[in-house]
RONU-967620 format. One record per residue (C-alpha): residue in one letter; x, y, z. Coordinates in steps of 0.5 Angstrom, whole numbers, plus 500, padded with zeros to 3 digits. Layout:
BEGIN
AXYZ/...
//
This chain:
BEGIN
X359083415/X362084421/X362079427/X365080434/X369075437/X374074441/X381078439/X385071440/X381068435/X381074430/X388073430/X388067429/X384067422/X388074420/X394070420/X391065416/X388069411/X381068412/X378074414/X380081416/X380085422/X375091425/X379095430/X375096436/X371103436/X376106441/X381105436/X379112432/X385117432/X380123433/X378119440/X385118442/X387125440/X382128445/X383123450/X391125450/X389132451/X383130457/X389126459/X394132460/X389137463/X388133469/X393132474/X390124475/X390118471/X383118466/X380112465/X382109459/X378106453/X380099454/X383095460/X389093455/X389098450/X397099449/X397090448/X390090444/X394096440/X400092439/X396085437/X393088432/X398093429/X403087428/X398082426/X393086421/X397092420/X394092412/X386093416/X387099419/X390105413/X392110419/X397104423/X402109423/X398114426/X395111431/X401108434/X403115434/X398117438/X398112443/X405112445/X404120446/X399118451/X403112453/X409118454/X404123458/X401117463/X408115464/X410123466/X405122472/X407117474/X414119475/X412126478/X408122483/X413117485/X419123485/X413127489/X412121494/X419120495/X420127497/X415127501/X418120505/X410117504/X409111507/X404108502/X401110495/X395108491/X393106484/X388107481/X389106474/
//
């Protein structure tokens, strides 16, 4: 049965063996495969799934790597994405730069 609490407490019980952890549903490596490519179609950031998702991948795949049988997979999938996000950036900011802006904004 599977019971939603707070990621902290998760892996606090995961580390002391009482219960196993569920990757939260944006953690599927078909989903991030399209958002990879949704991501390098358009020239702007996408929305990502979660607010924190590079540290609740992180947390999760260092704390309860046996739970999730594609850990090396996914962290493959989410530094391409993390690679991708950060090329935009790069190019805006070389862009900015070249262009002697006076202020920038972020969304994402």
């Amino acid at each position: 049965m599977a019971v939603y609490v707070f990621l902290w407490f998760a892996i606090h019980l995961k580390v002391n063996q009482k219960y196993r952890i569920v990757s939260p549903e944006w953690m599927d490596i078909q989903l991030l495969k399209e958002l990879k490519e949704v991501e390098k179609k358009f020239k702007h950031l996408t929305k990502m799934p979660s607010e924190h998702y590079m540290i609740e991948m992180q947390l999760i795949m260092s704390t309860a790597p046996d739970d999730e049988p594609r850990c090396g997979l996914l962290r493959t999938v989410v530094k391409n994405i993390f690679d991708v996000r950060e090329s935009k950036l790069r190019t805006s900011i070389y862009a900015f730069i070249k262009g002697e802006g006076i202020y920038a904004k972020l969304d994402n």
